[in-house]
N, CA, C and O of each residue as an XYZ file, in Angstrom:
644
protein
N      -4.708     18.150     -5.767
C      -4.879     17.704     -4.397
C      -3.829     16.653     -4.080
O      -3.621     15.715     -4.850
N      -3.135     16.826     -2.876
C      -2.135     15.843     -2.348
C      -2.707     15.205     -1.505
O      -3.746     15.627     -0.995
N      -2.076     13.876     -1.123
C      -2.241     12.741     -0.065
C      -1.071     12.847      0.960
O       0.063     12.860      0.482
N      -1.231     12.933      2.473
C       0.043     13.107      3.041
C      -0.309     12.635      4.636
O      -1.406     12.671      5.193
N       1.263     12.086      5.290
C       0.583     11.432      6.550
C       0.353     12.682      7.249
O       0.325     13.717      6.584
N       0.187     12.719      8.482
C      -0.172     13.865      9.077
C       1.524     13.497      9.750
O       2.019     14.587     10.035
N       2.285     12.620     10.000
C       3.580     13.313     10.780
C       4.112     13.758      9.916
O       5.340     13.749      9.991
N       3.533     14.305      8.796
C       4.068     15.467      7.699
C       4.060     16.453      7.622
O       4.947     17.161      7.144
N       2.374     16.989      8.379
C       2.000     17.911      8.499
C       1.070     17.888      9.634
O      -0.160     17.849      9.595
N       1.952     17.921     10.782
C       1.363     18.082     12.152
C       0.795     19.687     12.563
O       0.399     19.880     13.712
N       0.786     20.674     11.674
C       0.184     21.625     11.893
C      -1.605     21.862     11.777
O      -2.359     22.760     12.152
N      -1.786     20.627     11.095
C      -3.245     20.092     10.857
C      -4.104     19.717     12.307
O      -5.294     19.823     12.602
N      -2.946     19.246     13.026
C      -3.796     18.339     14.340
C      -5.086     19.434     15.497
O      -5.899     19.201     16.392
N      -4.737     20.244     14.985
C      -5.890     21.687     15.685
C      -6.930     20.956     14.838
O      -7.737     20.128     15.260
N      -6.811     21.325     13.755
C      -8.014     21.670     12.858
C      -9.125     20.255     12.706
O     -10.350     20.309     12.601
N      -8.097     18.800     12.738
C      -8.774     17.518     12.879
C      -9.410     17.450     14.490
O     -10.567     17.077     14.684
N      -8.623     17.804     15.451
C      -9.162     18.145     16.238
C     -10.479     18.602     16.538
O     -11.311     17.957     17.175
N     -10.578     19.331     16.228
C     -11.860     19.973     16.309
C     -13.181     19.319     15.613
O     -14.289     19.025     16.062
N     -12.392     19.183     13.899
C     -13.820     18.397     12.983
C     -14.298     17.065     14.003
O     -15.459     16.659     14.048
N     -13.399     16.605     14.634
C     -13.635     14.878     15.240
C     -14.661     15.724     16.861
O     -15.732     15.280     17.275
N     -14.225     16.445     17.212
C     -15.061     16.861     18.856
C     -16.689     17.256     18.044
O     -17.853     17.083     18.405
N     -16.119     17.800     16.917
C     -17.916     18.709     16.576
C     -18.446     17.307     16.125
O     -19.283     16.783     16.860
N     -18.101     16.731     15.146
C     -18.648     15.059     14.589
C     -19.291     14.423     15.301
O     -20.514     14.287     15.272
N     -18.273     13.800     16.274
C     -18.526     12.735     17.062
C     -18.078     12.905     18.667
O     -17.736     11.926     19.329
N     -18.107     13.844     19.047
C     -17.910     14.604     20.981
C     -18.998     14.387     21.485
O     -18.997     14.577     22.701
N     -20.502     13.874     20.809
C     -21.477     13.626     21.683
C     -21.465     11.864     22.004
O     -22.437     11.211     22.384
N     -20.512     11.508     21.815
C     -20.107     10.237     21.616
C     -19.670      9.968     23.542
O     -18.579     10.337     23.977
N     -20.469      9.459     24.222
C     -19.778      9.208     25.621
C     -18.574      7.745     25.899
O     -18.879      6.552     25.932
N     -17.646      8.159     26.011
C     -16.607      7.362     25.679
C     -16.521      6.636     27.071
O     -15.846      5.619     27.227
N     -17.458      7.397     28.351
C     -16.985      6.550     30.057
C     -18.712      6.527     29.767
O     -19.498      7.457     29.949
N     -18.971      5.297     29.314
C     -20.682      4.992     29.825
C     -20.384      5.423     31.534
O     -19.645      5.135     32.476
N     -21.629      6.398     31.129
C     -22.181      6.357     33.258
C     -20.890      7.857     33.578
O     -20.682      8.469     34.626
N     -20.592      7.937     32.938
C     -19.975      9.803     33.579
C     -20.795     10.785     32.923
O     -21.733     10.646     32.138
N     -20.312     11.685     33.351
C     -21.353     12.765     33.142
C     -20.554     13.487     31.725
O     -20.936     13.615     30.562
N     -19.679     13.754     32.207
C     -19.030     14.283     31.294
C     -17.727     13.601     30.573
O     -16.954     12.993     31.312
N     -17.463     13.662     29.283
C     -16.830     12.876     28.637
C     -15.768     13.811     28.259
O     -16.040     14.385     27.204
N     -14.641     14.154     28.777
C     -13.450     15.257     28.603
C     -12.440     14.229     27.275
O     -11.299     14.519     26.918
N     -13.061     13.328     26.884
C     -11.460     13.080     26.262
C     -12.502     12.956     24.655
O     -12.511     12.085     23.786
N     -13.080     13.897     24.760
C     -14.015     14.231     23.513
C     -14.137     15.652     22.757
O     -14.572     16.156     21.722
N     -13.358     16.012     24.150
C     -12.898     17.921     24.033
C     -12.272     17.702     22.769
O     -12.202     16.598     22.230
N     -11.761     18.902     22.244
C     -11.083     19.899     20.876
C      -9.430     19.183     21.820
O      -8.533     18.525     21.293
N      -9.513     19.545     23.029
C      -7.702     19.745     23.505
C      -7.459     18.237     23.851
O      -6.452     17.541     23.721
N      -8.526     17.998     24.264
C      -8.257     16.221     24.531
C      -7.626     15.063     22.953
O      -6.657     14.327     22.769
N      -9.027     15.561     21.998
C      -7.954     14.993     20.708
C      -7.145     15.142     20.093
O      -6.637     14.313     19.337
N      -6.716     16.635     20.333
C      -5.635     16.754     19.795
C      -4.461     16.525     20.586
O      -3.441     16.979     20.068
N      -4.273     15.827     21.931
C      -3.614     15.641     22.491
C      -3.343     13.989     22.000
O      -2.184     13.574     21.973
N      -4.396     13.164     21.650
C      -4.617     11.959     21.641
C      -3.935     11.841     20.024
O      -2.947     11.107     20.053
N      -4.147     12.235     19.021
C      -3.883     12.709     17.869
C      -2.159     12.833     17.653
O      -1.559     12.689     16.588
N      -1.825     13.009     18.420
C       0.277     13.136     18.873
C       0.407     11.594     18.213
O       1.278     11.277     17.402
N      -0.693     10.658     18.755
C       0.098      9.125     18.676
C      -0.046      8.717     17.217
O       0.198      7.542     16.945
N      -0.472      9.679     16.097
C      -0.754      9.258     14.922
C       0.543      9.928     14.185
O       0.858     10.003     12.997
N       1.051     10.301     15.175
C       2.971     11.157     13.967
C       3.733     10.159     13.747
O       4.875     10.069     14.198
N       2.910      8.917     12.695
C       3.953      7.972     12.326
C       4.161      7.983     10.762
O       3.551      8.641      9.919
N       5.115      7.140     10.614
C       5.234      7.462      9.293
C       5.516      5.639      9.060
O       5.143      5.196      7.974
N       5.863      5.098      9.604
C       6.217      3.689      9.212
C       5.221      2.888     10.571
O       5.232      1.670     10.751
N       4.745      3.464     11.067
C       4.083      2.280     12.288
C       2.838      2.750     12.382
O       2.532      3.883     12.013
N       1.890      1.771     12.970
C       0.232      2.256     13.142
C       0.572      2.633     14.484
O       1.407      2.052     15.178
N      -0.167      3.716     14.846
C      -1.286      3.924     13.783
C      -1.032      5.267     13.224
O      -0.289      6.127     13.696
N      -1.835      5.339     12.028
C      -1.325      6.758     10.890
C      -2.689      7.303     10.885
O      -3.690      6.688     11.253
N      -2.633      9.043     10.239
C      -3.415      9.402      9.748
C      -2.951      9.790      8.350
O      -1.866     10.366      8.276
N      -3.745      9.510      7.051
C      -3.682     10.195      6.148
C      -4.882     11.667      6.020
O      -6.014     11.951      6.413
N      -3.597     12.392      5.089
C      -4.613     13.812      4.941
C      -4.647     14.115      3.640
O      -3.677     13.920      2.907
N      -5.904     14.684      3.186
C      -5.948     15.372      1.464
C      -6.175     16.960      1.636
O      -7.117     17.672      1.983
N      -4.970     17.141      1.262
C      -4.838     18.608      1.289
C      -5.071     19.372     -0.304
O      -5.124     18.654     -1.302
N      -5.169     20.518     -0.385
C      -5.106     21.287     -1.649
C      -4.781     22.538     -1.379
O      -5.637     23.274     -0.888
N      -3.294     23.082     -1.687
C      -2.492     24.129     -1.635
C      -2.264     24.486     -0.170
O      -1.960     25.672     -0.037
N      -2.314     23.912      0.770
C      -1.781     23.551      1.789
C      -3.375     23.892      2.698
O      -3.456     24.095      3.909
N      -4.053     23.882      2.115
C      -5.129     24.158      2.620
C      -5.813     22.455      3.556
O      -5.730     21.494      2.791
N      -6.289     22.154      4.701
C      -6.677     20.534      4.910
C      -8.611     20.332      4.222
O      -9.684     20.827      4.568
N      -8.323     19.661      3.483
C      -9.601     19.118      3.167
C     -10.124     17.956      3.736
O     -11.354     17.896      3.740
N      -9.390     16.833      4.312
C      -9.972     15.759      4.847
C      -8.949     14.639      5.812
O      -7.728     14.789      5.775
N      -9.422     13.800      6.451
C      -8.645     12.997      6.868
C      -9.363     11.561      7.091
O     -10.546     11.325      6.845
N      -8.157     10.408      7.744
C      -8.790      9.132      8.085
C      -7.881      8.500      8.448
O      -6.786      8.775      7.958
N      -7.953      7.687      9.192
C      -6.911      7.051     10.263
C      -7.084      5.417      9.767
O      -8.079      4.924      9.237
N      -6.124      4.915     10.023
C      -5.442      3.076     10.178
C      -5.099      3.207     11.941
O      -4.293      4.011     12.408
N      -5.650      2.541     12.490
C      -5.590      2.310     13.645
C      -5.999      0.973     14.112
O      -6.677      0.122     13.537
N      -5.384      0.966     15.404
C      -5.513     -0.669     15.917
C      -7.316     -0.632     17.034
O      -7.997      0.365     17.274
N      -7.486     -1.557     17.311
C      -8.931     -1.850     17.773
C     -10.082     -0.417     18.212
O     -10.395      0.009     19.323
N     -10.344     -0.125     17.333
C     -11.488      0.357     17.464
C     -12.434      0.313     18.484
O     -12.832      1.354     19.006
N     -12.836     -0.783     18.821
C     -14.090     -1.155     19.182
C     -13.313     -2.184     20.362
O     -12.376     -2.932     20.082
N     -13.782     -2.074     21.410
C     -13.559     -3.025     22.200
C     -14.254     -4.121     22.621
O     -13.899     -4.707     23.644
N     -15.546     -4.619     21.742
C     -16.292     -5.693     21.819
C     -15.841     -6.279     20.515
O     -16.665     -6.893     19.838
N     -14.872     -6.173     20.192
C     -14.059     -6.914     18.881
C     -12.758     -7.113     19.419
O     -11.986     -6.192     19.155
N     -12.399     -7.821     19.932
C     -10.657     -7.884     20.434
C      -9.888     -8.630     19.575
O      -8.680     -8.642     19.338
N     -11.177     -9.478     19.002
C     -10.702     -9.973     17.709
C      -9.537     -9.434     16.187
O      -8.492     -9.699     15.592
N     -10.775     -8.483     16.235
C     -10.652     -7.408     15.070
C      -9.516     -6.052     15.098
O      -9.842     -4.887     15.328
N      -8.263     -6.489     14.833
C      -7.377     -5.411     15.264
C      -7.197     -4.213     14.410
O      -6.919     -3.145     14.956
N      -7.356     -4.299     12.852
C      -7.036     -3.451     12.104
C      -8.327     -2.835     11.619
O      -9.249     -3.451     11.084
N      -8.248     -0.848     12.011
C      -9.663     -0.476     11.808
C      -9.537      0.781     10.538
O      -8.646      1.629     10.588
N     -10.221      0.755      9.799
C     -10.589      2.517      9.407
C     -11.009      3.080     10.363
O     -11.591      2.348     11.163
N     -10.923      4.509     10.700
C     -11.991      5.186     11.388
C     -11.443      6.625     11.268
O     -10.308      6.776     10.815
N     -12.127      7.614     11.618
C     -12.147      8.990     11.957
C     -12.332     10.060     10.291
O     -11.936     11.225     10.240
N     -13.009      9.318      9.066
C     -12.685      9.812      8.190
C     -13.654     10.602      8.080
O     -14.812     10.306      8.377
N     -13.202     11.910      7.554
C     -13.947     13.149      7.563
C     -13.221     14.306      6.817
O     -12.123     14.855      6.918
N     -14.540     14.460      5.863
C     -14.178     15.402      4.856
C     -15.147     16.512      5.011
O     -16.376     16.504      4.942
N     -13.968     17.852      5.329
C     -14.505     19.287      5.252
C     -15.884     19.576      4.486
O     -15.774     19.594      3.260
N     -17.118     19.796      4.989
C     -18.515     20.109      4.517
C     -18.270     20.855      3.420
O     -19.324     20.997      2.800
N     -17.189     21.500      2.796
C     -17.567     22.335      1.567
C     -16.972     21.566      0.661
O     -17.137     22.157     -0.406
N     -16.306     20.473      0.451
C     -15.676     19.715     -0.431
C     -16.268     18.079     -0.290
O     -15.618     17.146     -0.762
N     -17.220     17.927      0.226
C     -17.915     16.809      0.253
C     -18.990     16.618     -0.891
O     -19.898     17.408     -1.148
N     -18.621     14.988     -1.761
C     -19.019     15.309     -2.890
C     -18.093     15.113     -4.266
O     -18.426     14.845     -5.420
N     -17.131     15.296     -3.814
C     -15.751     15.294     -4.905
C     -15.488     13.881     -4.882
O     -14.596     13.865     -5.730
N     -15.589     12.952     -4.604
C     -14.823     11.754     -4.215
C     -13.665     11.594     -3.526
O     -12.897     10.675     -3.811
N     -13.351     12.672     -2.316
C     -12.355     12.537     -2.035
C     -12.194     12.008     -0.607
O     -11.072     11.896     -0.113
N     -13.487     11.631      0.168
C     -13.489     10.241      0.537
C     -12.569      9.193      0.370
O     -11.707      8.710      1.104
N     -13.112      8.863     -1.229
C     -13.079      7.631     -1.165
C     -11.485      7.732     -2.019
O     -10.986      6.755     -2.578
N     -10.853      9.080     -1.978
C      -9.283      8.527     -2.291
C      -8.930      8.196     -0.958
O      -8.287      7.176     -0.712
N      -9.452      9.291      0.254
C      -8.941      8.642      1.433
C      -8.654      7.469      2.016
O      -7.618      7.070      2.549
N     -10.106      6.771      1.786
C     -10.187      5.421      2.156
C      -9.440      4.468      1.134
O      -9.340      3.271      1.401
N      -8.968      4.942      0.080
C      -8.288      3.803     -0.943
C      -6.661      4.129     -0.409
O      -5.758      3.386     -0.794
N      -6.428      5.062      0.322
C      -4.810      5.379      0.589
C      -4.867      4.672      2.037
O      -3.898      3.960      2.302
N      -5.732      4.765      2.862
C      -5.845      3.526      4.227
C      -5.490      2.596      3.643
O      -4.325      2.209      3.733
N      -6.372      2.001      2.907
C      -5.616      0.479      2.094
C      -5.096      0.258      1.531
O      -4.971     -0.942      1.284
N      -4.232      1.365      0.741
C      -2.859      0.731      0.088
C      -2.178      0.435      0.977
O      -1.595     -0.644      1.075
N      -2.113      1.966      2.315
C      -1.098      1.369      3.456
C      -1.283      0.319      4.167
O      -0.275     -0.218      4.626
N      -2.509     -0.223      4.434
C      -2.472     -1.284      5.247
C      -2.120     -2.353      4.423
O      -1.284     -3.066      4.978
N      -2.382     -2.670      3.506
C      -1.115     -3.621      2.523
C      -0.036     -3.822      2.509
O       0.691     -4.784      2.264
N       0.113     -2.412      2.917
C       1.754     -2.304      2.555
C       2.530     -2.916      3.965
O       3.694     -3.286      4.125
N       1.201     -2.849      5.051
C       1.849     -3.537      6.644
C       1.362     -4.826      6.579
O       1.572     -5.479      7.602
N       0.503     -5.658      5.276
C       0.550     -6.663      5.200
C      -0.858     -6.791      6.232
O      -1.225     -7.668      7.014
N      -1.265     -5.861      5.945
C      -2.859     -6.368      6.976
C      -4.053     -6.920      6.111
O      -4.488     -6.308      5.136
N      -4.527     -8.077      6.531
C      -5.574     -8.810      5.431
C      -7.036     -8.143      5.813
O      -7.958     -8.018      5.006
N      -7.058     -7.887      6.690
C      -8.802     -7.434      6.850
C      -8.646     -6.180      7.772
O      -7.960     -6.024      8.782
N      -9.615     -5.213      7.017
C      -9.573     -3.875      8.102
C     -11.245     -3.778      8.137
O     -12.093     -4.106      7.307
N     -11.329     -3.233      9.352
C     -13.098     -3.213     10.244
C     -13.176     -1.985     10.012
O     -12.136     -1.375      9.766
N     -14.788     -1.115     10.035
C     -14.840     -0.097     10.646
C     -16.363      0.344     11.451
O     -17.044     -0.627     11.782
N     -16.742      1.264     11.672
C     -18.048      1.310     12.053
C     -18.340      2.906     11.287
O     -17.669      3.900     11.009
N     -19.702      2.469     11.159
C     -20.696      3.469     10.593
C     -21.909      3.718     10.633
O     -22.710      2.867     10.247
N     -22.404      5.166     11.197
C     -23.898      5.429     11.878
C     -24.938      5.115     10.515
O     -26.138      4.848     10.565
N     -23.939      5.258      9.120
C     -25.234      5.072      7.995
C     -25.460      3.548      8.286
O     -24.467      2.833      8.426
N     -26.803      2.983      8.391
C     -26.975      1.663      8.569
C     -27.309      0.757      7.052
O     -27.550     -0.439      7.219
N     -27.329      1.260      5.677
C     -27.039      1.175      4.511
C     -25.380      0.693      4.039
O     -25.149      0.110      2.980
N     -24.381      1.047      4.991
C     -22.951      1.320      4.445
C     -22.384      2.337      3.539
O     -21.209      2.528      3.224
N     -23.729      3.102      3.097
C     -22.934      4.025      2.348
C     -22.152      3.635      1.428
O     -22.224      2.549      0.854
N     -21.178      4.691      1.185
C     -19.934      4.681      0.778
C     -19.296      3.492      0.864
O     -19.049      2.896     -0.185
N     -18.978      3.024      1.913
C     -18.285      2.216      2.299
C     -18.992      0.383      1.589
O     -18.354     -0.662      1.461
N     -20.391      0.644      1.291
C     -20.613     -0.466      1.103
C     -20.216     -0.381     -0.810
O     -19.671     -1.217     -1.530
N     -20.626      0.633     -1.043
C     -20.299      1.174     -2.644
C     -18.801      0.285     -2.587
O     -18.755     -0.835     -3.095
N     -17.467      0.958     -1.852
C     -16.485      0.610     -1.890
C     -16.215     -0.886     -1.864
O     -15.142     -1.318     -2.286
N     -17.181     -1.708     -1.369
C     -17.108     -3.112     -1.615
C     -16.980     -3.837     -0.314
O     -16.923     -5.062     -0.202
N     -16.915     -2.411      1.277
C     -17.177     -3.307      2.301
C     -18.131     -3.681      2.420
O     -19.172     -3.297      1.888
N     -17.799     -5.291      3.836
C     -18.997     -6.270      3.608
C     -19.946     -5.991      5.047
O     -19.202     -5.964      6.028
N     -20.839     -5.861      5.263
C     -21.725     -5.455      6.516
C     -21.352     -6.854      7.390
O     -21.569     -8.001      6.999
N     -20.708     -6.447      8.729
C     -20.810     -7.918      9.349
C     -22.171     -7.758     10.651
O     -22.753     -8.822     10.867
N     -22.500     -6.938     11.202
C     -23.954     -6.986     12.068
C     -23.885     -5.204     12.625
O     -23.031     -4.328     12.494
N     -25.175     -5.247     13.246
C     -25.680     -3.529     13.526
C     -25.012     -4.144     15.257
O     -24.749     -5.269     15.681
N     -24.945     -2.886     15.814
C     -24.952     -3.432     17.625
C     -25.204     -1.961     17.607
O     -25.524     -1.224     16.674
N     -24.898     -1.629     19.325
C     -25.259     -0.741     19.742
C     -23.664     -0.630     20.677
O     -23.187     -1.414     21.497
N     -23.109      0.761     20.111
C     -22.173      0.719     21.259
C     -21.922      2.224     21.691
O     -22.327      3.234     21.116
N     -21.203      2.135     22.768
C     -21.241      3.463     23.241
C     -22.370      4.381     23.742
O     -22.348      5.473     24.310
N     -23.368      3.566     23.341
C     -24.532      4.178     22.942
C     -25.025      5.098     21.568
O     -25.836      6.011     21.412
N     -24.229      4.467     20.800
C     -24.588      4.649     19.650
C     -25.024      3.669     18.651
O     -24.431      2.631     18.943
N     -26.008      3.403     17.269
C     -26.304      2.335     16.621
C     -25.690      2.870     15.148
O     -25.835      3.855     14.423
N     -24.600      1.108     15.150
C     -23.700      1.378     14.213
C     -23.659     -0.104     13.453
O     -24.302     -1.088     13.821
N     -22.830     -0.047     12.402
C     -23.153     -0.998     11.072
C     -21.046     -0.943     11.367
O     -20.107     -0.183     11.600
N     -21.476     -2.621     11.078
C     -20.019     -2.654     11.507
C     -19.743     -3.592     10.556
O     -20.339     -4.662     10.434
N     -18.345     -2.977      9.506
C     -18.338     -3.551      8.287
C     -16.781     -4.171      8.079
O     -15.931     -3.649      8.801
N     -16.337     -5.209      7.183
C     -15.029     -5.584      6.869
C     -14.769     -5.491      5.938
O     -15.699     -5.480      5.131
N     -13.658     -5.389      5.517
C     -12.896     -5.133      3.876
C     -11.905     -6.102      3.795
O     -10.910     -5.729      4.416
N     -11.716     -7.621      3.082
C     -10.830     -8.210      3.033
C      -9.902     -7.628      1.805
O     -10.301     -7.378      0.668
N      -8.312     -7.446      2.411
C      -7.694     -6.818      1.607
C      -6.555     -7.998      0.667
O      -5.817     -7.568     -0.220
């Protein structure tokens, strides 16, 4: 299994596309509209263009195996907009339902933070519907409080790097 940014392999951006609309598309991004279009399959993968970096945030890394995509997860800047504080985030990580289980998660999330090291970032945030931390708390992030956003209830955690 390889690790690779996605402006490596921008032929992926369909396929993340889609895992992120089925995931998290019930996610209303305009509290108070009816309909939330930038949650579509064509909307993220349109939004998804701004991650073809290779030296600047924000990135996606991908774990592929024989060119096949098994997973992804993004370094991105504010997340959350009741944190303006908090600029450097994990988010969007998601590993293909038939390979969940392998630990390959959590290479994902350990290749977010080599890179964000490597940009010299001391603390990265993220949010998560498990209100335990999961994974993420395994990994050694620290729970900073539950809220409610979007209309969703999420566990919002830091990783000093």
């Amino acid at each position: 299994m390889e690790l690779h940014l996605l402006a490596d392999k921008p032929e992926f951006i369909p396929q993340i596309a889609k895992w992120y609309s089925d995931e998290w598309g019930y996610i209303d991004e305009n509290i108070g509209e009816s309909i939330d279009a930038g949650r579509s399959t064509e909307a993220l993968a349109l939004k998804l263009t701004d991650y073809l970096n290779r030296d600047t945030l924000p990135l996606i890394v991908l774990i592929t195996d024989n060119d096949n995509l098994l997973g992804a997860a993004q370094l991105k800047f504010h997340e959350m907009d009741i944190y303006p504080d908090k600029e450097h985030w994990l988010g969007g990580v998601y590993i293909d339902e038939t390979f969940r289980g392998q630990g390959l998660g959590t290479r994902l999330i350990n290749q977010v933070i080599t890179l964000a090291k490597q940009h010299q970032i001391p603390y990265l945030y993220l949010q998560t519907e498990d209100k335990s931390g999961g994974l993420y708390a395994q990994l050694g992030w620290q729970p900073i409080e539950h809220v409610t956003y979007k209309n969703v209830d999420v566990l919002v955690m830091e990783k000093t790097l």
